[in-house]
C-alpha positions in Angstrom: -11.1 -17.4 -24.3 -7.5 -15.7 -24.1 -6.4 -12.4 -22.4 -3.4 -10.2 -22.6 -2.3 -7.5 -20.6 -0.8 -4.6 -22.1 -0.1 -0.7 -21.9 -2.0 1.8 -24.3 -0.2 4.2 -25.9 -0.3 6.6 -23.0 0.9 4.0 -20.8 -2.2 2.8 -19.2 -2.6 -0.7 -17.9 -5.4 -2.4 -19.7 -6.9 -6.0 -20.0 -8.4 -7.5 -23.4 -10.1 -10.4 -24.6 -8.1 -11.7 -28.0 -10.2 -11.8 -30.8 -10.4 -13.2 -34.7 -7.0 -12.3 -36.6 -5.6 -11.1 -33.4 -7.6 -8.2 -32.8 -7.7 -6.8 -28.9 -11.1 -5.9 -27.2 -10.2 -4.1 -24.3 -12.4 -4.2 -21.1 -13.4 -0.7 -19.5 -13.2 -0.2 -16.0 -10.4 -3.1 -15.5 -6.7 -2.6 -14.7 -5.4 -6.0 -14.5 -6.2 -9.9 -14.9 -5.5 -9.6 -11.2 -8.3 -7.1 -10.2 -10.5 -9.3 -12.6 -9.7 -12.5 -10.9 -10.4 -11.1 -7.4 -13.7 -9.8 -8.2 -14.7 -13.4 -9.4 -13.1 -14.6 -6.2 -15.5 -12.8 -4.8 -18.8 -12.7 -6.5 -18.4 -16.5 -7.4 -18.8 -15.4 -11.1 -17.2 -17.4 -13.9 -14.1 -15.0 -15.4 -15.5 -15.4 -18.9 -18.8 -14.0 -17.9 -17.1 -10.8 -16.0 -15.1 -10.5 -19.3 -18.0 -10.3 -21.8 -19.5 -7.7 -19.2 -16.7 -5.5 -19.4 -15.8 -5.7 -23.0 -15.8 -1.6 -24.2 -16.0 -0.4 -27.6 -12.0 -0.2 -27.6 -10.2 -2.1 -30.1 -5.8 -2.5 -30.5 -4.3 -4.8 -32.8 -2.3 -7.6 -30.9 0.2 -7.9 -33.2 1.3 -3.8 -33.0 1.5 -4.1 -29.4 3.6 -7.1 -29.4 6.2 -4.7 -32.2 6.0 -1.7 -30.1 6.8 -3.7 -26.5 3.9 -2.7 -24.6 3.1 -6.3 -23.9 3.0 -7.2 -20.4 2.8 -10.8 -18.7 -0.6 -11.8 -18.3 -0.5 -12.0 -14.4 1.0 -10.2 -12.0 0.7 -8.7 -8.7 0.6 -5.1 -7.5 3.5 -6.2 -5.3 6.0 -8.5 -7.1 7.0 -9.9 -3.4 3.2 -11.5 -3.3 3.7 -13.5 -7.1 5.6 -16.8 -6.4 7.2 -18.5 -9.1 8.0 -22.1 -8.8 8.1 -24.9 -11.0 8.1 -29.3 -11.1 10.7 -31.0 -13.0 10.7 -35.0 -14.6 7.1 -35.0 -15.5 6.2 -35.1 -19.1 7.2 -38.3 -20.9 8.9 -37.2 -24.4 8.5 -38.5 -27.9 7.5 -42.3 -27.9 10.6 -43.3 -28.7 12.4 -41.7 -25.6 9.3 -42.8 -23.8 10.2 -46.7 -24.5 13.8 -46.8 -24.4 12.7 -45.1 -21.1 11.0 -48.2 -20.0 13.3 -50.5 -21.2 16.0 -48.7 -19.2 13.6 -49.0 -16.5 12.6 -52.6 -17.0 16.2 -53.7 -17.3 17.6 -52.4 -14.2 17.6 -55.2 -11.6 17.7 -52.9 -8.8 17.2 -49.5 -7.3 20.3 -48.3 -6.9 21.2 -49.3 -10.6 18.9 -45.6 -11.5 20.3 -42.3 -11.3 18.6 -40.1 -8.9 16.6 -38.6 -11.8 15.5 -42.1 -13.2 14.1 -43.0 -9.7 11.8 -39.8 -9.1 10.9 -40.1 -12.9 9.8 -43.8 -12.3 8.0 -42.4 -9.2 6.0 -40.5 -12.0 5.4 -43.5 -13.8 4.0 -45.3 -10.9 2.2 -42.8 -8.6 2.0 -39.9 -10.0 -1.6 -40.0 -11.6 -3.6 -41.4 -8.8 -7.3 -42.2 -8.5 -9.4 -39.9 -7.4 -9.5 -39.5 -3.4 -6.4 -40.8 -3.3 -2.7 -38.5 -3.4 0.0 -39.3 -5.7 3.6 -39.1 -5.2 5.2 -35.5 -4.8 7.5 -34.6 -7.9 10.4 -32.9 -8.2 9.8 -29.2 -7.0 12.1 -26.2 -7.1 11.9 -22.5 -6.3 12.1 -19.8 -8.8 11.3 -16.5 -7.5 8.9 -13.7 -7.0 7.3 -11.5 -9.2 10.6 -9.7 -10.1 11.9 -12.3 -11.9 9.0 -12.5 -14.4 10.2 -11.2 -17.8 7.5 -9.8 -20.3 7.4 -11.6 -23.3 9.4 -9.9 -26.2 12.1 -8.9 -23.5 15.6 -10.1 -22.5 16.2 -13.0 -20.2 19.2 -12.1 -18.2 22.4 -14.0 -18.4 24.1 -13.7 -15.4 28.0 -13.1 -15.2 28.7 -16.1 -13.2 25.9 -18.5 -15.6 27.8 -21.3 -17.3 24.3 -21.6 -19.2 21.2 -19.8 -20.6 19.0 -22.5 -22.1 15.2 -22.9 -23.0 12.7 -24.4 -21.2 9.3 -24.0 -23.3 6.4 -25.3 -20.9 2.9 -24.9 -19.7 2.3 -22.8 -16.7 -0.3 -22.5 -14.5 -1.6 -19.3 -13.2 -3.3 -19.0 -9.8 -5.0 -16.8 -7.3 -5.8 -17.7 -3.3 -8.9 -16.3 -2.7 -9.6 -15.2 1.1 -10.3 -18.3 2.6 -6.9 -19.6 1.8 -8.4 -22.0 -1.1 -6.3 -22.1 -4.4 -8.2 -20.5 -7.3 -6.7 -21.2 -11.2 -7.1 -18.2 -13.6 -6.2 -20.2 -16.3 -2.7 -21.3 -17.9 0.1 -20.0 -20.4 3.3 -20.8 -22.5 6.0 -20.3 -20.5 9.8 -20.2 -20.6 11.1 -21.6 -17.5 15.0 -20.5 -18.6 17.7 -22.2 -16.7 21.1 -22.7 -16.4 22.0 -26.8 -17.4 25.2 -26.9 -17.5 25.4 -25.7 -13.8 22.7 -28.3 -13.1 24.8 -30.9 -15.1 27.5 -30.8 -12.6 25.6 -32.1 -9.7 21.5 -32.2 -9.5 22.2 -31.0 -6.0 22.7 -27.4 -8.2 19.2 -27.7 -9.3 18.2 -24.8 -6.8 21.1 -22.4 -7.7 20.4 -23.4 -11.9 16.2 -22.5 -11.5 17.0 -19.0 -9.6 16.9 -17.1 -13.4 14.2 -15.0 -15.0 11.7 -16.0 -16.7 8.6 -15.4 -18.6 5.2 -16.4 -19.7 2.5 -15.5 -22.0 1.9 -12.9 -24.2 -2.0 -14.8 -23.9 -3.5 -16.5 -20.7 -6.2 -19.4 -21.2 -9.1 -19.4 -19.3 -10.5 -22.7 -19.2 -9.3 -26.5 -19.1 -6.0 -28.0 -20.5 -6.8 -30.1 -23.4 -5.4 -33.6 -22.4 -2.6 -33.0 -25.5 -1.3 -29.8 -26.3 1.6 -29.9 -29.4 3.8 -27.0 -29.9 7.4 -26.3 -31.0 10.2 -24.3 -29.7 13.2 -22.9 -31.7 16.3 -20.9 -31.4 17.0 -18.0 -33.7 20.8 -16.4 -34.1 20.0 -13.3 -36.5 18.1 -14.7 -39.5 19.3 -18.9 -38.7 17.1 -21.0 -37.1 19.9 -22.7 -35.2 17.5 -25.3 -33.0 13.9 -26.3 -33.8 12.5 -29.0 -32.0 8.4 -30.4 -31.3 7.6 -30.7 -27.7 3.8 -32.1 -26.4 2.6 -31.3 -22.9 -0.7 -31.8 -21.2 -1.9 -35.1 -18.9 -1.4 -37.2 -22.0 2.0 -36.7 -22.3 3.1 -36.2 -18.4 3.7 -38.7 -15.9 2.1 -36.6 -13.5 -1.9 -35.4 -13.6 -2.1 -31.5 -13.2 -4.4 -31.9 -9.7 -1.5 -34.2 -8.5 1.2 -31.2 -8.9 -1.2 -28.5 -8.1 -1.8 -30.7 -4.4 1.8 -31.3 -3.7 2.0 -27.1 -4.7 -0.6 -26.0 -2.6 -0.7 -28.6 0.3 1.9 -26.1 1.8 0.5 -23.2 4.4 2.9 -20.9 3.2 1.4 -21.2 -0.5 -1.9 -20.3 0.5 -1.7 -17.0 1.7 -4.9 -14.8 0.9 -4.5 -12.4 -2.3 -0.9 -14.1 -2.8 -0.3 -14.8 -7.1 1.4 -17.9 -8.1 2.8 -18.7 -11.6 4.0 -22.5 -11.2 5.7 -24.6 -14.6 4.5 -27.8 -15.3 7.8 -29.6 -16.6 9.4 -29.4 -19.9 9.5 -32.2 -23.0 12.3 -30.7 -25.0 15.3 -28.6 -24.5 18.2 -27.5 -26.6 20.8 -28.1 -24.2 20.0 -31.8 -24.5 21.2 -31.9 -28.3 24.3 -29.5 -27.4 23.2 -26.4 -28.6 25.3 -23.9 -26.7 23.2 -20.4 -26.3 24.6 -16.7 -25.9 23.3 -13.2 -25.7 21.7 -11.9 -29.0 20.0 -15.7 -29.3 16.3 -15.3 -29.0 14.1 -18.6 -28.2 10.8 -18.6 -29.8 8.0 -20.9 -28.2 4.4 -21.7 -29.9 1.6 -23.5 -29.7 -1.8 -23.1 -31.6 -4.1 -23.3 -28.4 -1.8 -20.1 -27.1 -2.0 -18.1 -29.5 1.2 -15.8 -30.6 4.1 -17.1 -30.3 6.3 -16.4 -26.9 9.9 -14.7 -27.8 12.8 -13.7 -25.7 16.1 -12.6 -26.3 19.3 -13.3 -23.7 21.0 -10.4 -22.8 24.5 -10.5 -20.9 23.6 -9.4 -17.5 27.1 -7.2 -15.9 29.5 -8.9 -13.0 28.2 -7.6 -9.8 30.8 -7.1 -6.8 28.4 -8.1 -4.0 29.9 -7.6 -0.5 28.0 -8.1 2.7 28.1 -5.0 5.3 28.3 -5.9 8.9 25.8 -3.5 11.0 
């Protein structure tokens, strides 16, 4: 089962269920995914069953809201401030090929401190990053992204800031989450996201990685409800006008991470702070393919395109050149 959130045509908020050929069947007496996932919170119902109950005789086509922008992300939060975005990095494992030259790399160096930084929390991964069950794995890279205000809806601009040296794809899986009264850690369900990050800056010194990840992003147009199939295939492109000017595969899901999704969500949610009752959280899994990595230089008017059967429609952005901003502090 997939949902969308979107805005009728006299701007009403409304929920749907995504049917054959893309057609929307909207749920009455439902606002968002949000008021929908708190009322299972709290009745213990299962989200598809309070979706089949709510289903109205309303019908949109998918595709016409997509054209006409009244998509919206699939999650959000009344108040952006209480929808966390954050994100893991060096968990998926790339094409076979990458994956053993990986290990030879790995196999060849005679000691620690013959790996970069990255290589050494990437072989953490490898070793300890899918543990038994009972046990906890090794904590992943982690980074910060932002609150609610930085989510993007699909088919909208992703801001390029004046001072970015970079605007660059990052077409993942997110996961999209709930804490329910009691503090626990409830998962709606998961969509494609576009991390969207700034490389180059990164490139200079990993110790960047913070400042590079603090960029809008975006997720959707469809949420999942359900489990992530152990392999998930997609591909994500770069379009300039009518030229396809990057296209490249990517694979995600536990079969193709280092990392198991309970290991990430733990080292996520083992925090206080990220169990706060009624709090959203939208939290990227990692990316397997980026266009950076094979030198393609991005700019305002590129859009990135990200798909993947299981989603749905396809996730598109544009970049848009975001103004210089003379930002002064004010003593009081």
């Amino acid at each position: 089962m997939r949902l969308v959130q979107f805005k009728d045509r006299d701007g009403a908020r409304r929920v749907a269920m995504v049917g054959e050929g893309g057609e929307l069947e909207v749920l009455g007496d439902c606002t968002s995914v949000h008021e929908l996932a708190s009322i299972a919170v709290e009745t213990d119902a299962p989200l598809t069953h309070l979706v089949t109950t709510r289903l109205s005789d309303g019908r949109e086509s998918l595709d016409q809201v997509l054209a006409e922008g009244r998509i919206l992300a699939p999650l959000d939060h009344p108040d952006p401030a209480h929808c966390i975005v954050t994100g893991t990095g060096l968990t998926h494992l790339g094409s076979a090929d990458a994956r053993d030259q990986m290990h030879v790399k790995l196999d060849a160096a005679a000691a620690d401190d013959a790996l970069t930084d990255s290589m050494k929390m990437f072989k953490l991964g490898l070793d300890g990053g899918k543990p038994a069950p009972g046990e906890t794995g090794v904590q992943p890279e982690w980074f910060y992204k932002g609150d609610g205000a930085c989510v993007v809806p699909p088919e909208a601009g992703l801001a390029m800031p004046a001072f970015a040296l970079d605007g660059g794809d990052e077409a993942e899986i997110a996961g999209l989450y709930i804490i329910a009264p009691d503090g626990t850690p409830c998962r709606i369900g998961y969509a494609l996201g576009n991390e969207y990050a700034d490389h180059v800056m990164e490139r200079q010194n990993y110790l960047y990685l913070a400042h590079s990840k603090l960029r809008p992003c975006s997720f959707g147009p469809e949420l999942l409800i359900g489990e992530l199939p152990a392999d998930v295939a997609g591909t994500v492109r770069v379009r300039r006008g009518n030229e396809v000017v990057w296209e490249k595969p990517f694979r995600s899901g536990e079969a193709n991470m280092s990392h198991s999704l309970a290991n990430l969500e733990h080292h996520h949610f083992k925090y206080g702070l990220f169990r706060r009752p009624g709090d959203v959280h939208v939290h990227f899994f990692g990316a397997d393919a980026i266009s950076t990595a094979d030198g393609v230089e991005t700019r305002p008017g590129d859009v990135f395109e990200i798909e993947s059967e299981l989603f749905g429609r396809p996730l598109r952005n544009g970049i848009v050149a975001d103004a210089a901003e003379d930002v002064r502090v004010r003593t009081l």
